[in-house]
Structures are given as structure tokens and as C-alpha cells.
C-alpha positions as CSV (number, residue, x, y, z in Angstrom):
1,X,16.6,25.7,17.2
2,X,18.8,22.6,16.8
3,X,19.2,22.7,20.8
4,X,15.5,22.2,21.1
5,X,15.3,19.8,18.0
6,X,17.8,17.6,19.8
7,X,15.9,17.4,23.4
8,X,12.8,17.1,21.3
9,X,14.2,13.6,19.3
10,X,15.2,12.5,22.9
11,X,12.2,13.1,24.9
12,X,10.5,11.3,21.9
13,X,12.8,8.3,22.1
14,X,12.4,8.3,25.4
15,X,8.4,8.8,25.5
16,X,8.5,5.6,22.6
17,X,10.9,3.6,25.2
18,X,8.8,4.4,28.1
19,X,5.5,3.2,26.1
20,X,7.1,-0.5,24.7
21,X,8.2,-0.8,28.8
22,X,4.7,-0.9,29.6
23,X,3.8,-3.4,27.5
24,X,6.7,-5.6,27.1
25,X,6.0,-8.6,29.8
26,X,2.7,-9.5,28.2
27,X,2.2,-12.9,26.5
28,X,2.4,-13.2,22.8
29,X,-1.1,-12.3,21.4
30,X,-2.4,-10.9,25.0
31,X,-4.5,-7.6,23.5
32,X,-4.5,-6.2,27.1
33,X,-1.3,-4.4,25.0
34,X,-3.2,-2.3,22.5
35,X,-4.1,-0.3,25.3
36,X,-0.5,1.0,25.0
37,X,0.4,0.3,21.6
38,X,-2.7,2.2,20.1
39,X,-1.2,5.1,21.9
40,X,1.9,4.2,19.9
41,X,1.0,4.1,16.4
42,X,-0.8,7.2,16.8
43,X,1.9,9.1,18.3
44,X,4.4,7.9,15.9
45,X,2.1,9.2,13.4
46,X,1.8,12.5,15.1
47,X,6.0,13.1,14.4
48,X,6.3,11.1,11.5
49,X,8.4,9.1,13.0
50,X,7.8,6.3,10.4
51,X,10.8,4.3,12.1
52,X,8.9,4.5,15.3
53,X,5.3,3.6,13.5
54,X,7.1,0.6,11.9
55,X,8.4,-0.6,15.4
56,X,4.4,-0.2,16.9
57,X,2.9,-1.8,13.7
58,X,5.3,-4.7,14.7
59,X,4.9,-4.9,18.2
60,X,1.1,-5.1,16.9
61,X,1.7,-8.3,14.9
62,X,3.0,-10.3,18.5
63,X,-0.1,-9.6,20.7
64,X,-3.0,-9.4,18.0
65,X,-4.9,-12.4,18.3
66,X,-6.3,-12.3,14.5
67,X,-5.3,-9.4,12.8
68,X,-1.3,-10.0,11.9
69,X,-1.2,-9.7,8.4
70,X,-3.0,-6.1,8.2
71,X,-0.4,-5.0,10.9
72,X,2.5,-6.4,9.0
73,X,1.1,-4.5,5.8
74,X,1.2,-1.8,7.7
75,X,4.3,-2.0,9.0
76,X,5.4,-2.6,5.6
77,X,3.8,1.2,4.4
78,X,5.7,2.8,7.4
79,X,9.1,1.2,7.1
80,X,8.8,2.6,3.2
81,X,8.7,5.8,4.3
82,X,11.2,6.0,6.5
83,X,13.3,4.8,3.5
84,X,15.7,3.3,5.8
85,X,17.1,-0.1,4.4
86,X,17.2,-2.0,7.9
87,X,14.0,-0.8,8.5
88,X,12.3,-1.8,5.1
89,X,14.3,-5.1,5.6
90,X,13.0,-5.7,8.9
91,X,8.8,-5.3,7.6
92,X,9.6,-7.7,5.2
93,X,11.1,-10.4,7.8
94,X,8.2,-9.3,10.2
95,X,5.6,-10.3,7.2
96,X,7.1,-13.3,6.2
97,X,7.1,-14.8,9.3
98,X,3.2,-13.8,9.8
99,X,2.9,-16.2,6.7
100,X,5.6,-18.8,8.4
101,X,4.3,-18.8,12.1
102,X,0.6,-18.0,11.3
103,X,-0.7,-19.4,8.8
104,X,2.3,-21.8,7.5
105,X,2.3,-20.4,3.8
106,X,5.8,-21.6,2.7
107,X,6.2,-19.9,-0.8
108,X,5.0,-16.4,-0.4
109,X,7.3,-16.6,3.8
110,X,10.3,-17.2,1.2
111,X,9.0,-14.4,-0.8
112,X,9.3,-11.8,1.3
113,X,12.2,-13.0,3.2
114,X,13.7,-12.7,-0.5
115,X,12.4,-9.3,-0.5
116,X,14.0,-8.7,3.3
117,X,17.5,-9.8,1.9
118,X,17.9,-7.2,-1.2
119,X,18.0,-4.6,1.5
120,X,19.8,-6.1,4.2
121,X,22.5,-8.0,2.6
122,X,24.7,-5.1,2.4
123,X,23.2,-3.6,6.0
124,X,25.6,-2.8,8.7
125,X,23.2,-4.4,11.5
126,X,24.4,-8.3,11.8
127,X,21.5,-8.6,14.1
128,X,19.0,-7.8,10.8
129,X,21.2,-9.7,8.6
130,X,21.2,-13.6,10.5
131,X,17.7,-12.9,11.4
132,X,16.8,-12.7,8.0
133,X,19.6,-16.1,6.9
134,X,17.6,-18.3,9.7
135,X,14.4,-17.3,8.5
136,X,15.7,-18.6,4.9
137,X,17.0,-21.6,6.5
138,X,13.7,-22.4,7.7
139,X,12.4,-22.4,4.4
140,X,14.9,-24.5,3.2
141,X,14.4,-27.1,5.8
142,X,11.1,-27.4,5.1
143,X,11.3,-28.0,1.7
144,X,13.9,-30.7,2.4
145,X,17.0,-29.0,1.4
146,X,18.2,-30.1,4.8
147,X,22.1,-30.2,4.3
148,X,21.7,-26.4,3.1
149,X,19.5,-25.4,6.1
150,X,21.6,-27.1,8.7
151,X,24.7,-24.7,7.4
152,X,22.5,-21.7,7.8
153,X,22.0,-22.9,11.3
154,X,25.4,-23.5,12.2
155,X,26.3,-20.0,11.2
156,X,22.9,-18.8,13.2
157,X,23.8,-20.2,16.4
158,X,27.5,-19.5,15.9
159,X,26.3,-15.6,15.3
160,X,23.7,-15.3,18.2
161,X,25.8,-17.5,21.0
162,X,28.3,-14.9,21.8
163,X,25.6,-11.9,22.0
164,X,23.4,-13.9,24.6
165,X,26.0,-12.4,27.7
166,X,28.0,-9.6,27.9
167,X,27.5,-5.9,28.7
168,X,24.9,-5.2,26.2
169,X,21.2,-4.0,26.5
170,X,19.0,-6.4,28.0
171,X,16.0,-6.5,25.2
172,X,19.3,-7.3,22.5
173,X,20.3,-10.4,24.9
174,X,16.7,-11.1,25.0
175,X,16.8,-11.2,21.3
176,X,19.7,-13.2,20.8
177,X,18.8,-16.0,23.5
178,X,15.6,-16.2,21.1
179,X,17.5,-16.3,17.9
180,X,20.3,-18.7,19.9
181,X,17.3,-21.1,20.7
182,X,15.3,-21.1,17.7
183,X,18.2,-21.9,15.7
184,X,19.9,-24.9,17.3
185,X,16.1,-26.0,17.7
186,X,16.1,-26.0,13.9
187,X,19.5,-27.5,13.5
188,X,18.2,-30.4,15.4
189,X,15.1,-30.7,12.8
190,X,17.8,-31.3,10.1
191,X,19.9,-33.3,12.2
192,X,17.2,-36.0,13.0
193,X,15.8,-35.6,9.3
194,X,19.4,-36.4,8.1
195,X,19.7,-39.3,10.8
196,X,22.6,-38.0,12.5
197,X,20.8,-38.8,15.9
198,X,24.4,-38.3,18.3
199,X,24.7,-35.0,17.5
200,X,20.8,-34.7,17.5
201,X,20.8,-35.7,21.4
202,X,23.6,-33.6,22.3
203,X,22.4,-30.5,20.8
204,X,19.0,-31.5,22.9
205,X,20.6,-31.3,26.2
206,X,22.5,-28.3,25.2
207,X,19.0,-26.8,24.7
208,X,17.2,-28.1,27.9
209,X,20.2,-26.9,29.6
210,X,20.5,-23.2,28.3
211,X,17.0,-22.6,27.9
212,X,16.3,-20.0,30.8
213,X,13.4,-21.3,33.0
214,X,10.7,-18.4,32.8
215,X,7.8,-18.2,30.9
216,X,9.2,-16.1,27.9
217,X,11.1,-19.3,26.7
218,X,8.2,-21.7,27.3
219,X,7.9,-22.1,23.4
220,X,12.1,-22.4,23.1
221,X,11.6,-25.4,26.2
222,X,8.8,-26.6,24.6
223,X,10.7,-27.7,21.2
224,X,14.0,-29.1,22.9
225,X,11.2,-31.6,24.9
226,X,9.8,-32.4,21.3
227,X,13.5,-33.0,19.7
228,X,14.0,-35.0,22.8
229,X,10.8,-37.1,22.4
230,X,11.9,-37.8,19.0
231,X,15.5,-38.6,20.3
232,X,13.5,-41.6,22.4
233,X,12.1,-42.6,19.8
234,X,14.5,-43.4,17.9
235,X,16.5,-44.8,20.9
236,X,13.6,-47.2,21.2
237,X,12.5,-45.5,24.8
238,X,9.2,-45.5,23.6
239,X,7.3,-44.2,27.4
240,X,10.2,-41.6,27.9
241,X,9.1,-40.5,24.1
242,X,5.6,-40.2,24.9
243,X,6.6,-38.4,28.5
244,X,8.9,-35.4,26.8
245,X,6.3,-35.3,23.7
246,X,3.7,-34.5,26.2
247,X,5.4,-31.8,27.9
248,X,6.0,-30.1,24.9
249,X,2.5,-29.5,24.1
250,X,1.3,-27.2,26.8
251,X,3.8,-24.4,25.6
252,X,2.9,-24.7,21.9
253,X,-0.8,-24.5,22.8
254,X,0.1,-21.3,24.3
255,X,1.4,-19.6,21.2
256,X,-1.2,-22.1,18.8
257,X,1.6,-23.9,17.1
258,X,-0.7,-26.3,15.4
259,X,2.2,-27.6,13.1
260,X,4.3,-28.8,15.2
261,X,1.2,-29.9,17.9
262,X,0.5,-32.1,14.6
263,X,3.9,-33.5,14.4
264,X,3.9,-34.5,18.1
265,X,0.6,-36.3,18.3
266,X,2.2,-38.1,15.0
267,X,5.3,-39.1,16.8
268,X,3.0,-40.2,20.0
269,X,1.0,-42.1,17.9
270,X,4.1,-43.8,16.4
271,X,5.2,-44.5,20.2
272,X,2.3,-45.8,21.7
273,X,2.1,-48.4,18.6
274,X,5.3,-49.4,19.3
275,X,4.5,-50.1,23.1
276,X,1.6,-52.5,21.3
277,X,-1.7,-49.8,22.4
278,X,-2.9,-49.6,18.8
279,X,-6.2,-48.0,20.2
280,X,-4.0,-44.9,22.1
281,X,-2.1,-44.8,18.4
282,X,-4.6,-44.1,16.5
283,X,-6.3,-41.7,19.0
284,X,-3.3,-39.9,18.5
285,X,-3.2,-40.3,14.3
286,X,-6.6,-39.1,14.2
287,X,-5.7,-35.2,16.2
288,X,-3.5,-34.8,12.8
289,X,-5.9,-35.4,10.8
290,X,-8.4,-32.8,12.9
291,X,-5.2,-30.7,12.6
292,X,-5.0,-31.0,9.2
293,X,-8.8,-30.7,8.4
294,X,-9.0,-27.3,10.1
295,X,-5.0,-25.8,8.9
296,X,-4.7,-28.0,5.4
297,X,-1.3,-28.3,6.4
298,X,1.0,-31.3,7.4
299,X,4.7,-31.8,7.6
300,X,5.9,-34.4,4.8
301,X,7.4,-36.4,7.6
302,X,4.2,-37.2,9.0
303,X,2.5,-38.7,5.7
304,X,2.4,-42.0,7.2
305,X,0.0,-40.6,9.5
306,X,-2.1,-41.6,7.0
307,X,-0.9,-45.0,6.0
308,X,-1.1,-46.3,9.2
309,X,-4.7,-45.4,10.2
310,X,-5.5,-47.2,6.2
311,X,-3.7,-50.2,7.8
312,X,-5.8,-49.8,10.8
313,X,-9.2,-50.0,9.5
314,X,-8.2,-52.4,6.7
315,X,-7.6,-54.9,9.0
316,X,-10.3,-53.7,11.4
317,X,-12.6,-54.4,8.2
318,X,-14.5,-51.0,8.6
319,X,-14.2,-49.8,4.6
320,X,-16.0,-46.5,5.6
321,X,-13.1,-45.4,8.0
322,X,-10.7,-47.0,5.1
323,X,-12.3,-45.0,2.9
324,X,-12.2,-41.3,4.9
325,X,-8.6,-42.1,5.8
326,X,-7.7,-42.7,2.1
327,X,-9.5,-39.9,0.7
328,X,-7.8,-37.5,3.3
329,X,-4.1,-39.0,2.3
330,X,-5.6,-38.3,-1.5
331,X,-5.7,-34.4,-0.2
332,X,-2.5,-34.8,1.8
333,X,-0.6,-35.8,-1.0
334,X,-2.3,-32.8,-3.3
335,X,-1.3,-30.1,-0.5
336,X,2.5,-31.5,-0.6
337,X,2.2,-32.1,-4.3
338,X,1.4,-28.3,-4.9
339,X,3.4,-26.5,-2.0
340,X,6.7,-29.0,-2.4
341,X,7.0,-29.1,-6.0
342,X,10.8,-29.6,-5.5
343,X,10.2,-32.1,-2.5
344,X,7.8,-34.6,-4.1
345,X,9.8,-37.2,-5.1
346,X,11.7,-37.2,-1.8
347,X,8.8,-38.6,-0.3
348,X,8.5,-42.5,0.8
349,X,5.2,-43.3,-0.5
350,X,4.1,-46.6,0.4
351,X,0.8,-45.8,-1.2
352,X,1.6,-43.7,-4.7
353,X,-1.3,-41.8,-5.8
354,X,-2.4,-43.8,-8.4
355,X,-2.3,-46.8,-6.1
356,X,-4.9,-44.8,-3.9
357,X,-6.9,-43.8,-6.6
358,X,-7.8,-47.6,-7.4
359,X,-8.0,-48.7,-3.5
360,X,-10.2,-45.5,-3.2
361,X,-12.3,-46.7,-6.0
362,X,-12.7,-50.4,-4.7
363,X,-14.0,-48.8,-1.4
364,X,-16.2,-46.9,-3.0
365,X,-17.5,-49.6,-5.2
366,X,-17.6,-52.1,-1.9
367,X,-19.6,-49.6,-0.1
368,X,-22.0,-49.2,-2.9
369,X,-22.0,-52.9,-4.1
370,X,-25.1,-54.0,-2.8
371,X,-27.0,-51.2,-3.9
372,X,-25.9,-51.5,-7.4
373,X,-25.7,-55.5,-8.1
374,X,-29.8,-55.7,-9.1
375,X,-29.0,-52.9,-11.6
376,X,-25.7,-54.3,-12.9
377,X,-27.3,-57.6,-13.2
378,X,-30.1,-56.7,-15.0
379,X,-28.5,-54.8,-17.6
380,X,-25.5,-56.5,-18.0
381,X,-26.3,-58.8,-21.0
382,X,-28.0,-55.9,-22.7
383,X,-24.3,-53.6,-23.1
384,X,-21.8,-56.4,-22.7
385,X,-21.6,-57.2,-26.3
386,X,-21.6,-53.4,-26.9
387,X,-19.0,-52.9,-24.5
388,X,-16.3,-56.1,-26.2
389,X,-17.0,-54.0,-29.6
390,X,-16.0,-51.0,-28.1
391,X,-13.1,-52.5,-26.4
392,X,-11.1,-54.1,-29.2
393,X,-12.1,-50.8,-31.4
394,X,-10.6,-48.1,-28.8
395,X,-7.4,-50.4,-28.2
396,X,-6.7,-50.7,-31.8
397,X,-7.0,-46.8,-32.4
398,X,-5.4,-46.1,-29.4
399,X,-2.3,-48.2,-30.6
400,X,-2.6,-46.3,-33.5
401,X,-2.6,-42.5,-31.9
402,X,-0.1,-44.1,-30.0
403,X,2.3,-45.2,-32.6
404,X,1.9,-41.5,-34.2
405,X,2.8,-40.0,-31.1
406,X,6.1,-41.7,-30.7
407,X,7.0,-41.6,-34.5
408,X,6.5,-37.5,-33.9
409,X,8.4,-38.2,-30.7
410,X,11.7,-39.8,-32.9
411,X,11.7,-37.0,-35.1
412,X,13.5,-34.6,-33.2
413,X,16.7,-35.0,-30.9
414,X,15.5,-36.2,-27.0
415,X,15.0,-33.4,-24.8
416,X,14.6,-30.9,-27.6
417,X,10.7,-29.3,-27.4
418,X,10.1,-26.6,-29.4
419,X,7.6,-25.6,-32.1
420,X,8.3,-25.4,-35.6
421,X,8.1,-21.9,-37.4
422,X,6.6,-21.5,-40.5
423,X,8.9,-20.0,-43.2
424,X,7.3,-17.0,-44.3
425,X,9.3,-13.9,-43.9
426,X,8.9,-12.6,-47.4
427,X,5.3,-12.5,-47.0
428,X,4.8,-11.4,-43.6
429,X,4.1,-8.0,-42.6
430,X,6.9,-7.4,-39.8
431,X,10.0,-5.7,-40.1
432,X,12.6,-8.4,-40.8
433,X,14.3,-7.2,-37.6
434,X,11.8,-7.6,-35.5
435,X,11.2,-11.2,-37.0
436,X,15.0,-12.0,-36.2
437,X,15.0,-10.3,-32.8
438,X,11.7,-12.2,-32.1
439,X,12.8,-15.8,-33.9
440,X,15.9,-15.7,-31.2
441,X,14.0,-15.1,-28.2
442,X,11.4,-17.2,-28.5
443,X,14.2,-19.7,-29.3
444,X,15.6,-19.0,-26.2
445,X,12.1,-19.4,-24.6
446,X,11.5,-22.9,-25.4
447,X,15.2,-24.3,-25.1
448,X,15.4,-23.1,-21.3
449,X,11.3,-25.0,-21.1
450,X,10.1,-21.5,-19.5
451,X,6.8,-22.6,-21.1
452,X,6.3,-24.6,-17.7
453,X,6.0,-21.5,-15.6
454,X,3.3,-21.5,-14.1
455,X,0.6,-18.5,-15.1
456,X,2.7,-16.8,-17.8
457,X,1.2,-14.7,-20.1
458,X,1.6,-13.0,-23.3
459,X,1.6,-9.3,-22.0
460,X,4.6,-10.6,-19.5
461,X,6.6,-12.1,-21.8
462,X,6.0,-9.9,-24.6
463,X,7.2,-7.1,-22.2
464,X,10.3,-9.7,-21.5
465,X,10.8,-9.5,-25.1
466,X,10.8,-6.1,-25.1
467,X,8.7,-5.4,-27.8
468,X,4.7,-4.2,-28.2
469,X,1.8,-6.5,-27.8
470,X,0.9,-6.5,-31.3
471,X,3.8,-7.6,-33.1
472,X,4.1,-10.3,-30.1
473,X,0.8,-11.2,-31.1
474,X,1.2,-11.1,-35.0
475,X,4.4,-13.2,-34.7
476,X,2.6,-15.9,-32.4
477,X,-0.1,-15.8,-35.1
478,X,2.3,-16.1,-38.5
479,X,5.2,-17.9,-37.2
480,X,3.9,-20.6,-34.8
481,X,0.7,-20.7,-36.4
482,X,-1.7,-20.6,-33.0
483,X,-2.5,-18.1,-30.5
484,X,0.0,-17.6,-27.3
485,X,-1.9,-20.0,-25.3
486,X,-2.4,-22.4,-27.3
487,X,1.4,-22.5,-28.5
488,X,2.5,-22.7,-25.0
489,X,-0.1,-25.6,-24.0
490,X,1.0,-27.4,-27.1
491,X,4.9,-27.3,-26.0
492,X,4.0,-28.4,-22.0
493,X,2.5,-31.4,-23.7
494,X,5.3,-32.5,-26.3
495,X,7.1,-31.9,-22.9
496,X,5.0,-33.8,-21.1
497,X,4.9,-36.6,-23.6
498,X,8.5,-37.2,-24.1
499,X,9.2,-37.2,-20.1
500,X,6.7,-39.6,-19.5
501,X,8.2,-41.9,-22.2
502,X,11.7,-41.3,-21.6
503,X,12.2,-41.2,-17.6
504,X,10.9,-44.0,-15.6
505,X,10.4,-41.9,-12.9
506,X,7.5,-39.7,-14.6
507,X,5.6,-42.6,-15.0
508,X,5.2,-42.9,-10.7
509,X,3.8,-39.8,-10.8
510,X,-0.1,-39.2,-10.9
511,X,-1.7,-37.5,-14.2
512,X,-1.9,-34.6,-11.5
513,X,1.1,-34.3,-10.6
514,X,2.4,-34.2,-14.4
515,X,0.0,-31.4,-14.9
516,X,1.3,-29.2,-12.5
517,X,4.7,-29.8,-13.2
518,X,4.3,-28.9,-16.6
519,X,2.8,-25.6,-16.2
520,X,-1.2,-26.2,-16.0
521,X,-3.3,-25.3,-13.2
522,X,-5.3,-28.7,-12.7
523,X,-5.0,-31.8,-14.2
524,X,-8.6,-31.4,-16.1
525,X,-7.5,-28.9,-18.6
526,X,-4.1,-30.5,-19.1
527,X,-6.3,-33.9,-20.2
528,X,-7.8,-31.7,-22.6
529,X,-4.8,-30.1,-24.5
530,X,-3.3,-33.5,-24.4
531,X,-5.8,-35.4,-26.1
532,X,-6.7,-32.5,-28.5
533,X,-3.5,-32.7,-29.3
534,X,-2.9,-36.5,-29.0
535,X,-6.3,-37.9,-29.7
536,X,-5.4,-39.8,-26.3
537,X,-5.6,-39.1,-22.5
538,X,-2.4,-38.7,-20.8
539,X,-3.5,-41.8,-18.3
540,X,-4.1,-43.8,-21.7
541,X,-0.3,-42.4,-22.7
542,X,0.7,-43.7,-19.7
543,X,-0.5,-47.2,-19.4
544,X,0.5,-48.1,-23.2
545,X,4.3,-46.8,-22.3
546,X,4.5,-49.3,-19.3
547,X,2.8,-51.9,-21.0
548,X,4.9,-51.5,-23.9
549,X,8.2,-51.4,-21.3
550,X,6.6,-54.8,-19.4
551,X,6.5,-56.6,-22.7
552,X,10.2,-55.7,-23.8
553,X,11.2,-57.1,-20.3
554,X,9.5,-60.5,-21.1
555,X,11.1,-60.7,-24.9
556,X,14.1,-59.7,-23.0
């Protein structure tokens, strides 16, 4: 019996071998494969050979055209039930880099490369476990922790080197080359982001050199020509630029790398301006911005994408194209604003948001002007006397709000937000334990500002707290006087109120901005709870404190 259990594991092995042989030398996303692959999944399903259905349901993910993310679920479901660790691991690296390559979905790519870590940090494969490190370092990179990502890749290319030769199986040299590539291809990215350009153009060669010249590397090739273009660039050998930025295209077409196509026509645009062909510059510009229209994404290196076609039409004197071009760096900045929370204010802006808002208005006021001047005009007289009254009476109670906001503001120690609790243990109906379990966590709560989290709820934290909904409820209630919401909303905005007045940098950022950072969903309802709370809008909160800082300066 264990004689025939035995051939049977390695006819299987062999059969699953045999299969993957037949479909191996297709391209990436060709679905000539599922002719053999279907035949996979179903016979791995057949011997419940959930290792074997994992390996198929990945294999899936590289030639379907459209349908990656149910096959990386399903790989997922399979590698569960083999309950291997490496195999569970591996899924989760295969999903996250659906989100990364595919669709470009940063947070949940880190997510389940998080995920991929718990279980092979500890694994025994050091294949899994670097896989799963440059994957992370990707992340990293992106988000501009470049110094971090670029010791990740160090260690990468240091790990997969050595396993590119030797006497080892021919699809784990295959692999290694890949991961040898793709990580000194992304030590580059840091290296040119961090300006250190002579180890940026020796690393470049090294890649051009060791890239093998077949069609399975095309994508690898492809990169080291767009790390060389950038190279020129900043060499100032603006025609060699544009020369190795076009080559690299061709091969990320293939394999529809739209995020880095985006990045090249950037850095061609920037080249051919340079060479003095403004109208080739912003032919290239404007392929981002397709790019961008159809993905929503853009690298935060290639904002200026944006500036430049502004300065284009500004001094083309076409406000409609200013216009579109503003409006678009408007939703440029709100994609990097909510994906890069941690990255925003490592971004150059030459135009700040609230810069743009007011340019975008003029535009819209210039396009409109002549439409509107009869009716301004004739109505003009009638609400101007209206409108001085109005003026001079919303200033003065706005100086008063104001003034009550900052004498609240003084009354508690700087960087201390919390809401005060009412004294009323003797009457209230909870066990004094409770209370005092209850008092201390929800001190904890608000001096480690967890109210900013994003989407947290009562039932979550009350579960935190371990204890029931009700008394959760019924302490909220007695103790802090509101309902859950409410109390959190009312801490983001004392938060909110005393970083605007005590850090200059707070008051660059957009009213947006601030409302996402402190917890709310869209800058509408966090106008709201601040002027309920305020009897002001957090743009009026804003304007008084740097009027009140400019008129300091010129006393001082």
C-alpha cells in the first residue's frame, strides 16, 4: 500500500511537471495557457493536492488577461488548505503583487505582503523569504522611505546574485535572475531618488550587461534603458535620454506597465523641453495625463507633469487648457494626498493646493466673465451696502469665536487633547470597576490620539476595551457627555485646532488635507463638526491664525 502510495505521489508530480512544461514559454497574460492550466486546477482538485491547486491558481494570475484577482483569491482558499506556511505565505505575495503590478493599489499590496510575512518569517525557504522583503521594499520606495528600501535591495540582490549560476534547477535560476534584476532595478529607483547618480549609472550598466538577451527579460531590459534615460538626464545628454527612454517602452507595453510608461513620457517631456521643442514636451506631458485619466495613478515624482503644462498654457494665453491642467493637478494632489498620507509633505509643491484653488477659481471666473458682467452690474448697487454690513458684522464675531477658541485652547497643556469627564460616579449606574477600568482606557485612547484612525467605531473599540456594548455605550453617554461619534469628532477637532495654531506647517496644508489627517472621510463633514463646535469654518480658523502671525511680524 505505501509502495503504491509512493509511485502514485510521483507519477502525480511528474504528471503536474509535465503540464507547467507545456505551458511555460508563453508570454505573460497569453490565454493560449488555460488550455493547459484548466486541466491543472482540475486535476489538482481531483487529489486534493491543494499545494498543487495553489501552484495552478498562480500560474493562472501570469497569463489571465483580466481575471488576476479572482485567481489570486483562489489561490489564497487552496494554499489554506494545504495548511503549509510557505505555501499560505506565497498566496499572499502572489495577491499582493496583483494589487502592486495590476492595478497599483499601494496600501492593501503592503497588506497582504504583511500577511505573507507572519508566515514566512520563520520559513526555512530563503527563496519565499527575500521574495516577500523586496516586495516590502517596493512599498517602501514608493512611499518615499527610500534610504529603508534601498537596504532591502542591497540585501535582495546580495541574496538572489549567487543563485543565478550554479548546479541548480533551471526554473530556480530563472527565478533568481528575475528577482537579481528586479531588485537592483529598484535599488536604482532609490539611488536616483536619493541623488546618488555614480552609483546610479554603474548599477545601470551592470544591468544592461547581465540582463540575458531573450524575450523573458524584455521587461528586466526594458527598466535598465529607463534608469539609463534618467541617468542622461541628469548628465544633461538630453537626445541619448530621449533615445534609451524610447527603447524602454516597447517592453513595458508588452506586460501594460502603465506606471512606469507614465513616468517615461514624463521624463521625455522633461528632455525634449530641455532641447528647446516645447511642442514635443508637452505632447509627451499630456500621455500622463491620458495615463492618469484612465489608471488615477501617478508617481509623486512626476507632479510637475502638471506644473509645467499650467506654465504652458498660461503663457500660451489659452485659460481653458489652464484650466483642465489645473483642475487635473487639483485630483493629482487628492490621489497622493489620500494614498501617501506619510509622503505628503515630502512633496515640492510649487503650486500648494490652496494656491490652485484661487488660480482655479480666477480661471473659472475669466472664462465666465463676460457672461456674468451685465448681471453683476446691474445688481451690484442693490446688495453692496448689504454686503459692507455683513462684512464688518461676520469679522467682528468671527474675532470673537476666535478669541474663545484660543482662550479654550490656553486652558490645557499644548499637545494634550482629551475630553473632560463629568464627575458622577456616585450617581451613575455602573459598577465602580468598570468605571475605573473604563476611565483608564479611554485615557489611554485619547493621550496616544487613536481618535484619528480612520473609520473606528464603537463596537471595535469597545471590543478593544474588552467590555460589552452597553456599558461602552452608557459610559460614552454619562462620562463624556455625547454619543461615541460625536465624542471622537469633537477630539479630531480640538486636535485639529491646536495643530493648525501651533505648527506652521499645518497651516500649508489644504482644509482637505487637515480632514483626512485627522480622522474624517472628506473635508465636508469635518467643516461641519468644526464649526458646530467652533461657530467658525476651519478655512476661517485658518486665515485669522496667519493674519494674526503676519501682524506680530510687523509689530516685531
Amino acid at each position: 500500500m505505501i509502495i503504491f502510495f509512493i509511485c502514485h505521489l510521483f507519477y502525480s508530480q511528474a504528471y503536474y511537471a509535465e503540464l507547467r512544461n507545456k505551458y511555460w514559454q508563453f508570454e505573460e497574460n497569453d490565454e493560449n495557457a488555460f488550455a493547459y492550466i484548466n486541466i491543472y486546477i482540475k486535476s489538482s482538485k481531483r487529489d486534493k493536492n491543494y499545494a498543487e491547486l495553489f501552484q495552478a491558481y498562480s500560474d493562472a494570475i501570469k497569463y489571465s488577461s483580466n481575471k488576476k484577482m479572482q485567481y489570486a483569491d483562489s489561490a489564497v482558499a487552496a494554499a489554506k488548505l494545504s495548511k503549509d506556511p510557505d505555501v499560505i505565505g506565497n498566496a499572499y505575495l502572489a495577491k499582493g503583487s496583483v494589487f502592486y503590478f495590476t492595478h497599483r493599489k499601494f496600501k492593501p499590496a503592503l497588506h497582504e505582503y504583511l500577511k505573507a510575512y507572519k508566515y514566512l518569517e520563520n520559513s526555512n525557504d530563503p527563496f519565499l523569504k527575500n521574495r516577500n522583503l523586496y516586495y516590502i521594499g517596493v512599498v517602501k520606495s514608493y512611499l518615499g522611505y527610500y534610504n529603508e528600501a534601498a537596504d532591502i535591495f542591497r540585501k535582495s540582490v546580495a541574496f538572489f546574485k549567487p543563485n543565478t549560476t550554479g548546479n541548480i534547477h533551471p526554473n530556480l535560476i530563472f527565478n533568481n535572475q528575475k528577482g537579481y534584476l528586479n531588485s537592483l532595478h529598484q535599488l536604482i529607483v532609490c539611488e536616483q531618488a536619493m541623488g546618488d547618480y555614480k552609483n546610479a549609472v554603474i548599477h545601470t550598466e551592470q544591468g544592461l550587461k547581465e540582463t540575458p538577451a531573450t524575450n523573458d527579460f524584455e521587461q528586466e531590459r526594458s527598466y535598465f534603458y529607463k534608469t539609463k534615460g534618467i541617468n542622461e538626464i541628469h548628465q544633461k545628454n538630453y537626445t541619448e535620454a530621449i533615445s534609451d527612454l524610447n527603447k524602454s517602452i516597447p517592453g513595458l507595453k508588452k506586460v501594460n506597465d502603465f506606471s512606469w510608461i507614465s513616468a517615461i513620457h514624463y521624463y521625455s517631456g522633461v528632455s525634449y523641453r530641455n532641447k528647446g521643442d516645447l511642442k514635443e514636451a508637452v505632447k509627451q506631458y499630456k500621455a500622463v495625463d491620458s495615463i492618469f485619466k484612465k489608471h488615477h495613478f501617478i508617481f509623486p515624482q512626476t507632479r510637475k507633469n502638471y506644473e509645467e503644462l499650467i506654465d504652458y498654457y498660461k503663457k500660451e494665453n489659452n485659460p481653458q487648457q489652464e484650466l483642465y491642467y489645473t483642475r487635473q493637478l487639483l485630483k493629482v494632489d487628492s490621489v497622493l494626498t489620500n494614498d501617501f498620507k506619510y509622503l505628503a509633505d515630502r512633496i515640492h509643491r510649487e503650486y500648494d493646493t490652496k494656491s490652485l484653488l484661487q488660480a482655479k477659481a480666477n480661471l473659472e471666473n475669466k472664462n465666465s466673465f463676460a457672461k456674468k458682467l451685465v448681471i453683476i452690474l446691474s445688481i451690484a448697487l442693490l446688495i453692496l451696502g448689504g454686503l459692507v454690513f455683513y462684512w464688518f458684522k461676520r469679522k467682528k464675531d468671527l474675532q470673537k469665536k476666535y478669541n474663545h477658541i484660543l482662550n479654550e485652547l490656553n486652558s490645557v497643556r499644548p499637545e494634550v487633547i482629551q475630553i473632560q469627564e463629568k464627575n458622577i460616579e456616585k450617581s451613575s449606574k455602573l459598577d465602580p470597576a468598570v468605571i475605573k477600568t473604563l476611565k483608564d482606557k479611554f485615557k489611554e485612547f485619547e493621550k496616544s490620539k487613536r481618535f484619528l484612525e480612520k473609520g473606528i467605531t464603537a463596537g471595535r473599540l469597545a471590543a478593544e476595551f474588552e467590555t460589552n456594548a452597553t456599558y461602552f455605550s452608557q459610559f460614552v453617554s454619562e462620562f463624556k457627555d455625547s454619543n461615541f461619534n460625536t465624542y471622537v469628532n469633537n477630539l479630531r477637532i480640538k486636535y485639529a485646532v491646536d495643530q493648525i495654531y501651533n505648527h506652521k506647517e499645518w497651516r500649508k496644508y489644504s482644509v482637505e488635507d487637515i480632514a483626512l489627517a485627522c480622522g474624517f472621510s472628506n473635508r465636508q463633514s469635518f467643516s461641519n463638526f468644526f464649526y458646530e463646535q467652533n461657530g467658525m469654518r476651519p478655512a476661517e480658523f485658518l486665515k485669522k491664525r496667519n493674519e494674526e502671525i503676519l501682524a506680530e511680524r510687523k509689530i516685531g
